[in-house]
N, C-alpha and C positions, 0 to 999 in steps of 0.2 A: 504494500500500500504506500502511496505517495505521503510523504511523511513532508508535507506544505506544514509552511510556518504558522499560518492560523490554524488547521486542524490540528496540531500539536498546543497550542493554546487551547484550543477548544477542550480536550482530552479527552470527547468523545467516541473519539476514532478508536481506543482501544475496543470499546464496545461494539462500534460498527464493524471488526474484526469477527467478533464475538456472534453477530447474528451472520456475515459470511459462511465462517467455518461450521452452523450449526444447520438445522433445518431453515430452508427459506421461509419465510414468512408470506410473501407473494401469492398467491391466489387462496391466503386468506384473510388476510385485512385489506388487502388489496391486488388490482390486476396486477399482472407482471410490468403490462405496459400504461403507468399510471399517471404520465403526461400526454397533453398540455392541459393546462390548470383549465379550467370552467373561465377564468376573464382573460384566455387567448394565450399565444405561445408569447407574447412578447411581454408579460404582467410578471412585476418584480414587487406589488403590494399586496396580494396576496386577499387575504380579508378585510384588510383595511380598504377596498374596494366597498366595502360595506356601509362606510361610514360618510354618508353623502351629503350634500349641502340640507337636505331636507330632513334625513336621519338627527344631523345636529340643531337643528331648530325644533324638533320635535323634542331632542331631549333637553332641551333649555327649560321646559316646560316643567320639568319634577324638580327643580330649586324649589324651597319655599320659605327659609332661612336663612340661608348664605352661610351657614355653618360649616368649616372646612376641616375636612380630616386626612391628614397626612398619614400614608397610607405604606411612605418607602422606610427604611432601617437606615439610623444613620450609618455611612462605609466606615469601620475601625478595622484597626492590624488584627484584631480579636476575633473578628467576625468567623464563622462556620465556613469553610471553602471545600468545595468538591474535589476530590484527587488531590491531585497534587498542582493546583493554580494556585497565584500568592496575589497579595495586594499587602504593599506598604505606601506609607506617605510620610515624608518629612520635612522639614523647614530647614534648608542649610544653610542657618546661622541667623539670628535674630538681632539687629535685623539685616536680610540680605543686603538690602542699599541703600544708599545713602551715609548721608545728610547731602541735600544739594539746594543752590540757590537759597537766596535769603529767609527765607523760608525754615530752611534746612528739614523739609520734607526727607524723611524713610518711608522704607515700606518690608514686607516680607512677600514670597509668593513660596509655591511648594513644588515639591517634587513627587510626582507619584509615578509608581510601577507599578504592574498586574496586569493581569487580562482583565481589563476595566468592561467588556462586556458581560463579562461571565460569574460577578463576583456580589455578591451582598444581594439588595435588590435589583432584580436584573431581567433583562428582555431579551427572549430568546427572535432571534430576525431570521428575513428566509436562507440566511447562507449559514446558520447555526448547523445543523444536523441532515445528514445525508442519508442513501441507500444500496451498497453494493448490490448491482444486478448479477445478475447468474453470467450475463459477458461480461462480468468482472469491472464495469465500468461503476464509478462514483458519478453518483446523477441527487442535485440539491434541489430546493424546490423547484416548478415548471421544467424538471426535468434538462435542467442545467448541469453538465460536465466537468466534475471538479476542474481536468487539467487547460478547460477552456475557459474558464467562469474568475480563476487568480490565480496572487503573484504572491512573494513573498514581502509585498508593501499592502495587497488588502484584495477583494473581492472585486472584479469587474462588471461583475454581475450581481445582483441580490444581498447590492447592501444594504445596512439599514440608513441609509442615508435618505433611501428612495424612497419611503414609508411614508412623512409628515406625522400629522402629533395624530394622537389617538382623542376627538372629544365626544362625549355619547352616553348614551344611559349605561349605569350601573348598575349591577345587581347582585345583592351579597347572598350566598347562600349557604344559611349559617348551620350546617351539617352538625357540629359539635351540639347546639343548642338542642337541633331536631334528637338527637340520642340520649339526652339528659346527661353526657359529661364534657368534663374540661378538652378533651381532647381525646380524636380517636385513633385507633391502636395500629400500630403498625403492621402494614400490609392490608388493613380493611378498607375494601372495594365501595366506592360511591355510586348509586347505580341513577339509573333515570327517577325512580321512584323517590328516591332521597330527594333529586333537586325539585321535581313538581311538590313534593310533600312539603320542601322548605318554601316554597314558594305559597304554597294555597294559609300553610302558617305565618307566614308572614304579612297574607292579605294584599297580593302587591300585583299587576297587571304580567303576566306568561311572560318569556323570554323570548323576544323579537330581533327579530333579522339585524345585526349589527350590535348589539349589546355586549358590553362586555360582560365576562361571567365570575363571580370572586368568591372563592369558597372561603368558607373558616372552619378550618380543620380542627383550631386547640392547638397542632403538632408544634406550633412557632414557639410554645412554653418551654422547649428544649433548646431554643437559639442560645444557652449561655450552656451549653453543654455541648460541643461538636461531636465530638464522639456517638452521640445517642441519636441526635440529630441528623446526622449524615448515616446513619444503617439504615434506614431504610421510611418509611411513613405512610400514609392514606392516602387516596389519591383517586380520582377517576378511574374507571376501568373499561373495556371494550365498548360494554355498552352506553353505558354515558357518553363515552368520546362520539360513537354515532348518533347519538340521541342529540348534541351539539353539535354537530356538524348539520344535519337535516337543519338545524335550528338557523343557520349560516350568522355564529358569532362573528363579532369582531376581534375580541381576543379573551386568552382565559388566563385568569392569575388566581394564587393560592399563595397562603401563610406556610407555605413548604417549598421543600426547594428544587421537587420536576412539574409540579401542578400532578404527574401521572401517580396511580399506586406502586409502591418500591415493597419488596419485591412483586416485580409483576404478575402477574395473571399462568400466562405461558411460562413453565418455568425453562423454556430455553431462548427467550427473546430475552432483550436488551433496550430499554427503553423504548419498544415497539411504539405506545401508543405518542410518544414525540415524532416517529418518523410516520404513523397514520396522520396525526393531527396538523405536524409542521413542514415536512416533506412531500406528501402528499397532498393537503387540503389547503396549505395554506393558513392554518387558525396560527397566531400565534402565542408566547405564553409571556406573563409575566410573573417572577418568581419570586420567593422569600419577603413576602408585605409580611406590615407587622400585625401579631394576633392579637397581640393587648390595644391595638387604635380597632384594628375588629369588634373585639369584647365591649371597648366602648358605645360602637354605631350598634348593637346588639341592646345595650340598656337604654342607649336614644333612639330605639325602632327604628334608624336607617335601614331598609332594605332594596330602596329603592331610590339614585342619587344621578346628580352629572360626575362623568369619570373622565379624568384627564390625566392621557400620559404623554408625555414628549419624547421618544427616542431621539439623544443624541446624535448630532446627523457626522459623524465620523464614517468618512468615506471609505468603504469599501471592508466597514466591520459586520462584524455576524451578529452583533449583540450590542444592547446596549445600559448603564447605570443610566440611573434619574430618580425625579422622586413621582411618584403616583396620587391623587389629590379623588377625594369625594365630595362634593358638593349636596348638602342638602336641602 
């Protein structure tokens, strides 16, 4: 396997190794031959195609407060990291510049390193995760060609640069609540029935074509634990994932950190429903929001808000940090 600079940051590719070497998954979550996307061979947004001048005037309409809930994890050196990606940031030297002019203005800035898409709260974009075909080719979403699509400076194809902001109704669907505990257990499947159940509890209008979808798991209670945290957690399962897809989201985020069930479903796939959901359909995820600003919109009945995300428009990445905002 092409061992490219960003699928080595990514450190996914072990895993797409993983479903290679093992039973294909192809004509059963999907056909073999599973491009061109539904918005045409030349569409790098994917779902965000969803989210239309009319969808956002529609969802300006469930404000009713202007109450805002910040939704991302601040990024620390501490923070829970998948594999082996790193994120540090430091200031070198307080203060970097200055004194100048009469004035004698200083200032500091920073220095950060990491796979800044893939770290803390995070947005997985369409050049995030791939699908070894049985011709051995690497195909990203719309069925794009790793060795055609980048380079080792970023994606020529299906960056997230090409995306624009995410703004649209939200919809929390507060799974933990619906089971009477703090959080549910790892490897337990969230099915269709969970999310309409959370929903008719909630009292709040179906999930419509472009919505974003935000589960609350509970699992985020572990974010000061990595260790526990990264073994494995809840998550969507086959069926949900198609139950959302019929649904045609705009994107789907959770207080965990694949949105999918870990361990999965198939126990010889590998993040299977990231490559049905993101590779295939185009949904894409946004990962690790925090459960205690959850917990909060839980005991203010948010369940139904304006949701805003900005992916960073860094050219030619797979992923992006930011923060995620609920409006109610």
């Amino acid at each position: 396997m092409k061992r490219s600079y960003w699928l080595a940051l990514c450190t996914l590719g072990t895993f797409l190794l993983v479903i290679a070497a093992g039973p294909s998954p192809a004509g059963v979550f999907w056909p073999e031959k599973w491009w061109p996307s539904k918005w045409g061979p030349d569409d790098e947004k994917g779902s965000f195609n969803t989210i239309t001048p009319k969808k956002i005037m529609s969802s300006l309409k469930v404000v009713k407060t202007g109450k805002v809930y910040r939704l991302a994890r601040p990024y620390t050196n501490d923070m829970p990291k998948f594999g082996s990606r790193t994120y540090s940031l430091h200031i070198p030297g307080l203060p970097v510049g200055g004194p100048l002019g009469n004035n004698n203005i200083v200032w500091n800035d920073e220095f950060i390193v990491g796979e800044l898409g893939q770290v803390g709260t995070q947005f997985d974009g369409p050049g995030h995760v791939g699908i070894r075909g049985k011709d051995g080719v690497d195909r990203w979403y719309n069925g794009r060609e790793l060795a055609k699509a980048e380079n080792t400076y970023g994606l020529k194809q299906n960056g997230v640069e090409k995306l624009g902001p995410c703004v649209t109704r939200g919809v929390l669907i507060d799974v933990a609540g619906l089971k009477g505990v703090d959080s549910l257990k790892k490897g337990e499947v969230i099915t269709p029935k969970d999310i309409e159940d959370c929903i008719k509890k909630a009292g709040i209008a179906p999930i419509q074509e472009g919505d974003a979808v935000i589960f609350h798991t509970g699992w985020g209670k572990y974010w000061k634990d990595p260790a526990t945290y990264n073994a494995g957690c809840p998550g969507i399962g086959l069926e949900a994932a198609k139950y959302l897809i019929n649904k045609n989201v705009s994107m789907l985020a959770a207080d965990t950190w694949p949105v999918d069930v870990i361990p999965s479903e198939d126990p010889n796939g590998a993040f299977d429903i990231h490559n049905l959901m993101q590779t295939v359909n185009g949904i894409w995820y946004l990962e690790n929001l925090d459960n205690e600003v959850m917990a909060r919109m839980v005991k203010d009945k948010v369940y139904e808000f304006l949701f805003i995300f900005v992916p960073v428009p860094f050219a030619g990445a797979t992923g992006s940090p930011g923060d995620a905002i609920a409006i109610q």
